[in-house]
C-alpha positions, 0 to 999 in steps of 0.5 A, a space after each residue: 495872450 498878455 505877451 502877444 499883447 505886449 510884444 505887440 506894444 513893444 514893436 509899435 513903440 519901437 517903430 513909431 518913435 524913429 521916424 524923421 521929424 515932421 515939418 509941422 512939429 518943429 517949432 521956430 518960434 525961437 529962431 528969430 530974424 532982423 525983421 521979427 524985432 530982433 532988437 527988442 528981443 536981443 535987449 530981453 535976453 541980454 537981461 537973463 543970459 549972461 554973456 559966455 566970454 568977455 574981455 572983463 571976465 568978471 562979466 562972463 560965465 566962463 572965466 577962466 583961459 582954461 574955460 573960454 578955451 573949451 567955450 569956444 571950442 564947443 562953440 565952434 564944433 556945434 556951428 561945423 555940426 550945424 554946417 555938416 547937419 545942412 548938407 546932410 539935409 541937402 541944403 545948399 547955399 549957392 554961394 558963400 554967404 555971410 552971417 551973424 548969429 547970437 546964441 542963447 543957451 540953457 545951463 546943460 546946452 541946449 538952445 533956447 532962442 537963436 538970432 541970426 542976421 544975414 549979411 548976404 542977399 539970399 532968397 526968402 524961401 532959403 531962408 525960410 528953409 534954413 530957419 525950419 533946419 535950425 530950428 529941427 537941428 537943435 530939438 537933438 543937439 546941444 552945444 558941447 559944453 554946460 554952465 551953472 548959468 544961462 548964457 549966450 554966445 555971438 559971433 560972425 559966420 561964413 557959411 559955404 557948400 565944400 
């Protein structure tokens, strides 16, 4: 009876756990928007993540060539992640449309907050639905690289549906 007993836990934690993602368990509160005080915000987390690169490395957690070389690779391979994550989601944009983000990582990588400014006109619900895919995308990746610091990363983007 004990080991039908834990065969049968055994099987219902196995097939309880892999299930997509519920919409409703995905938190965005740390995806933010212009219109959600993204200044204000950018101000305090400028004053605890460290920037990840900058012309005086002094100032930057990843100092070396060596180091910012692999940053930015990281950097890039997690934002073309992202991009292949949205078509896999069947999100398309319509049209190239142009972004600004700002990044704010934990120590191992993970996302802590994402600010992002849309440079292109685009539809409340796309953003909306874009916002929930960012959000469920960094609840199972991190960025590619760790640090002995937090640290935060900013750049343009173009996104596009090929």
């Amino acid at each position: 009876m004990t080991k039908l007993f834990i065969s049968t836990l055994i099987i219902y934690a196995l097939t309880s756990c892999g299930g997509p993602i519920k919409k409703e368990t995905i938190d965005t509160s740390k995806i933010i928007s212009p219109s959600e005080n993204a200044d204000k915000k950018i101000k305090q987390l400028d004053s605890i993540y460290q920037s990840a690169v900058n012309v005086d490395t002094s100032l930057a957690v990843f100092k070396t060539d060596a180091d910012q070389q692999k940053m930015f690779e990281a950097y890039s391979t997690f934002l073309k992640d992202f991009g292949m994550f949205l078509k896999q989601h069947d999100f398309t944009w319509g049209q190239e449309t142009k972004c600004w983000n700002r990044l704010y990582f934990d120590k191992d990588g993970s996302v802590d907050y994402y600010i992002y400014n849309f440079k292109s006109q685009i539809e409340k619900a796309k953003e909306e639905q874009f916002k929930l895919l960012f959000a469920e995308y960094i609840m199972t990746h991190k960025i590619n690289i760790t640090a002995d610091k937090k640290f935060s990363q900013c750049s343009p983007v173009t996104y596009l549906d090929n």
